[in-house]
C-alpha positions as CSV (number, residue, x, y, z in Angstrom):
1,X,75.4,-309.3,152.9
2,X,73.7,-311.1,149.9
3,X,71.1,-313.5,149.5
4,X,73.2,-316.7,149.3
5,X,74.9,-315.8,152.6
6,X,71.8,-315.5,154.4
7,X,70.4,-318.6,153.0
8,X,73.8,-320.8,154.0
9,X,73.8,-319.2,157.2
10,X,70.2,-320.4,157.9
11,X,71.0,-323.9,156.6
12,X,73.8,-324.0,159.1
13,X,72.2,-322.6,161.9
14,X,70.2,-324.6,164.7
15,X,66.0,-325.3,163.8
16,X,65.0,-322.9,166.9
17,X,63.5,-319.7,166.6
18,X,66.2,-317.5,166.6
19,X,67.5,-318.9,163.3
20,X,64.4,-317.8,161.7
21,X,64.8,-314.2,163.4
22,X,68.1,-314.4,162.2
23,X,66.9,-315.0,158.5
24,X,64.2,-312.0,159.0
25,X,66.3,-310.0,160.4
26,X,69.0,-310.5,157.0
27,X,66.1,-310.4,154.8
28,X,65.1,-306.7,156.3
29,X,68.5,-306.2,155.0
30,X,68.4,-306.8,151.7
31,X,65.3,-305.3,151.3
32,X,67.2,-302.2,151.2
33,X,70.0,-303.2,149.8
34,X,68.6,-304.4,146.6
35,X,65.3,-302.9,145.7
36,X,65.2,-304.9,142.3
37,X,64.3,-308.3,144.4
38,X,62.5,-306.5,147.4
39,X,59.5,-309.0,147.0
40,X,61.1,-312.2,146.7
41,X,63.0,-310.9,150.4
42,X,59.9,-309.5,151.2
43,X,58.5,-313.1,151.3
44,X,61.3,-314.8,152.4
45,X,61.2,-312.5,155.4
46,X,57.5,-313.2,156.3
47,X,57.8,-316.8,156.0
48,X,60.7,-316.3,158.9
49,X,58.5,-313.6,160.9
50,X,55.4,-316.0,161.0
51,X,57.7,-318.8,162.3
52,X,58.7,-316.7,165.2
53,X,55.1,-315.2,166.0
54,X,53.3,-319.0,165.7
55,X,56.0,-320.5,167.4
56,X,58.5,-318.8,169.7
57,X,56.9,-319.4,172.8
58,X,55.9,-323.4,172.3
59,X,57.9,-326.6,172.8
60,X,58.1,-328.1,169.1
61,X,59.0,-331.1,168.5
62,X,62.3,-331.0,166.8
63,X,61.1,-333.4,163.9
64,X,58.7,-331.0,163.3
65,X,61.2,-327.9,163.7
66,X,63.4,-329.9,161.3
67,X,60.8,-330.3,158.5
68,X,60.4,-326.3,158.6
69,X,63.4,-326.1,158.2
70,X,63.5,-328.2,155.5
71,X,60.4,-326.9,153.7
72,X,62.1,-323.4,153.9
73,X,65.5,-324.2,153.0
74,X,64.2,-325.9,149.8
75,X,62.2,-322.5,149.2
76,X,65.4,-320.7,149.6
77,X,67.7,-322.9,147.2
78,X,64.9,-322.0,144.5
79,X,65.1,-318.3,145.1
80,X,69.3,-318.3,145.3
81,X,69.3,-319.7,141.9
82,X,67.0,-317.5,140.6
83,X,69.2,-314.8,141.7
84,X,72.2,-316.6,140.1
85,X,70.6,-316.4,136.7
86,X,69.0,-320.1,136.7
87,X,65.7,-318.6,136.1
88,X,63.9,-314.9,136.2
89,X,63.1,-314.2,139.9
90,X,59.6,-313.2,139.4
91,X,59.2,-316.9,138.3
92,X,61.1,-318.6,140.8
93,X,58.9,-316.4,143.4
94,X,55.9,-317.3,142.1
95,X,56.9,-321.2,142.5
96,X,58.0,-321.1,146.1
97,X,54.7,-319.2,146.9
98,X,52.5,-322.2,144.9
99,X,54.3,-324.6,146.8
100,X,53.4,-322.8,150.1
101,X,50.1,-322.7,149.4
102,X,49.7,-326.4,148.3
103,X,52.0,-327.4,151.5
104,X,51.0,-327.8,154.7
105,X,51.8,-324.1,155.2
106,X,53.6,-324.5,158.3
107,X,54.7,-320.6,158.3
């Protein structure tokens, strides 16, 4: 398991729930796996988790379900290529947390 498998596999997946528990679920994972980058999985995996608590239990409207996924699949593409060497993690992490908090913050 690495980082860019989890992220493809959540880009392919459906924009239910259980992708997102899926993602949490891998990210737990690698948190293990790879100390080093803990944090930016860490984050990754709460963004997933919130998902799920706030909205496993609703009706969503899928064009709403699709712009989450959306929003975190573009958070994910920054952190994979960090971890490919386009930039230091640390920096790329810091980024995708900005961009949360100036989003609508919909995790």
């Amino acid at each position: 398991m690495d980082f860019s498998t989890a992220y493809h596999r959540f880009q392919q997946s459906l924009d239910g729930t259980d992708s997102y528990v899926a993602l949490s679920r891998d990210m737990q994972a690698l948190m293990t796996q790879d100390a080093q980058n803990a944090s930016l999985y860490y984050t990754v995996y709460r963004f997933a988790r919130q998902y799920v608590l706030l909205y496993e239990d609703q009706a969503i409207d899928p064009d709403f379900a699709q712009h989450a996924k959306r929003t975190l699949a573009g958070f994910l593409a920054t952190l994979e290529a960090a971890l490919n060497g386009a930039e230091a993690p640390y920096s790329a992490l810091n980024r995708v947390v900005t961009a949360y908090l100036a989003g609508d913050r919909i995790f």
